[in-house]
C-alpha positions in Angstrom: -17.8 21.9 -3.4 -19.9 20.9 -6.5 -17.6 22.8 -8.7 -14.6 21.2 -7.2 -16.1 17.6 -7.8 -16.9 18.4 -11.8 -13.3 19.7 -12.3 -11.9 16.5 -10.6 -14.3 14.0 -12.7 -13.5 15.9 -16.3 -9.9 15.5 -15.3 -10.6 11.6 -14.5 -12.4 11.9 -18.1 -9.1 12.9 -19.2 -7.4 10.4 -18.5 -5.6 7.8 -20.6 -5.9 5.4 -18.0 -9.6 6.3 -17.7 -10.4 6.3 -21.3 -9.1 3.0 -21.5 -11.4 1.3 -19.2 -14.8 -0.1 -20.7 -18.1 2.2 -20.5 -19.6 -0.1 -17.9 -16.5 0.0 -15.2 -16.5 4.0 -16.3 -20.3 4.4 -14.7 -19.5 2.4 -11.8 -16.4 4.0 -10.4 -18.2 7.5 -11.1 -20.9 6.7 -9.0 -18.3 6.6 -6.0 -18.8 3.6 -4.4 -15.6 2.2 -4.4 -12.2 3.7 -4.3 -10.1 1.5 -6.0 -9.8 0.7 -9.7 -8.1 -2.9 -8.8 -8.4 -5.1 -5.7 -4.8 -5.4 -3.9 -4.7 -9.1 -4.8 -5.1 -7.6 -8.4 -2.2 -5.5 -7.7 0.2 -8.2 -6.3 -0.6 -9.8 -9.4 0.4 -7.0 -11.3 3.5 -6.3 -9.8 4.7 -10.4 -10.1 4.1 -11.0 -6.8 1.9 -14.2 -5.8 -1.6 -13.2 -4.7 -1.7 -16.3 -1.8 1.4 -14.6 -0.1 -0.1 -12.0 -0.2 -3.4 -13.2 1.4 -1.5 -15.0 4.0 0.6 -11.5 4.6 -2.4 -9.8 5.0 -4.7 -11.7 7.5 -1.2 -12.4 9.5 -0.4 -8.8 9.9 -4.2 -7.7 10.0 -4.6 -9.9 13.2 -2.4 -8.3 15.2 -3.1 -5.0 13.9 -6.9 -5.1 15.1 -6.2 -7.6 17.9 -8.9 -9.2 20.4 -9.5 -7.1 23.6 -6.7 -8.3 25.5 -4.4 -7.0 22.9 -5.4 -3.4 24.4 -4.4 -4.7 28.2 -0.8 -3.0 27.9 -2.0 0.1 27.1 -3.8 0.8 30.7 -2.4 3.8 33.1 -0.6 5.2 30.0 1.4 1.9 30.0 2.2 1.3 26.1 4.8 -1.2 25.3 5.5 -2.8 28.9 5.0 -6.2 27.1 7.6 -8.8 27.9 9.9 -9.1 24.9 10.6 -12.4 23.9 13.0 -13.7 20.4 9.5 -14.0 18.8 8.3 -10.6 19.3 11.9 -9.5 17.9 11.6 -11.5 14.6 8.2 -10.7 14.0 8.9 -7.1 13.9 11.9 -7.6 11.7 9.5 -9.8 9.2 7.4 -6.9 9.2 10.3 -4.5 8.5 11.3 -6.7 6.0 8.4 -7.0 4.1 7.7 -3.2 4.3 11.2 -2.4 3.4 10.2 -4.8 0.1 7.2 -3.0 -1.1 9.1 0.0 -0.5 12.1 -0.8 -2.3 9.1 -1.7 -5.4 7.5 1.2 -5.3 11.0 3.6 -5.6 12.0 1.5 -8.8 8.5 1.6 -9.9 8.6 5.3 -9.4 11.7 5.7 -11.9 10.1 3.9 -14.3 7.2 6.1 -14.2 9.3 9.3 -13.9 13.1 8.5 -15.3 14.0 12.3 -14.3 14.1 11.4 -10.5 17.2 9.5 -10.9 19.3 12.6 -12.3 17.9 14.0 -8.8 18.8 11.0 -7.0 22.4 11.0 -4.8 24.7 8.0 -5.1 23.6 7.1 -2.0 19.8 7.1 -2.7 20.6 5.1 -6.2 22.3 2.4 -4.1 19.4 1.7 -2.1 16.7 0.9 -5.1 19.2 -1.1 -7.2 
């Protein structure tokens, strides 16, 4: 296991990306304790997005995704989903498919940016989707 984590850490040495950050930053993500090299409001930032929608995205879809104990009370007996449906419910899950369908649209154009051969790969259909 050692050996495995000195191969991955002189191929982060390797890096461009890597080489490009300053010495200090260097030490501290090699010491392990955190996982990312940018917060996420960093990256909304970086990909023109506005960190306060964001924000507000995140705690509104965090609350429901780690909901109070009464969030669990449909799930008894094997019971998932027996929830009265209501026009709310209905556009709150198509908010959240549209905002999903956003970041993924971002990521596929970010994607051929990154690696312009994927498009000669890519079927009309497929094209159509990320322009």
């Amino acid at each position: 296991m050692l050996k495995v984590k000195k191969g991955l850490v002189a191929a982060l040495l390797e890096t461009e990306y890597f080489k490009s950050i300053d010495d200090k930053r260097q030490k501290y993500f090699l010491k392990g304790d955190n996982a990312f090299f940018t917060s996420r409001e960093d990256l909304e930032i970086e990909m023109g997005r506005d960190k306060n929608n964001f924000k507000l995205l995140y705690k509104l879809f965090s609350s429901n995704t780690h909901s109070f104990p009464m969030g669990f009370y449909g799930m008894l007996e094997g019971r998932i989903l027996t929830g009265v449906g209501t026009k709310v419910e209905v556009n709150y899950s198509a908010f959240s498919l549209t905002v999903s369908e956003e970041y993924i649209k971002m990521s596929c154009i970010d994607m051929t940016k990154l690696f312009p051969d994927i498009l000669s790969k890519l079927s009309s259909n497929e094209k159509s989707l990320i322009e």
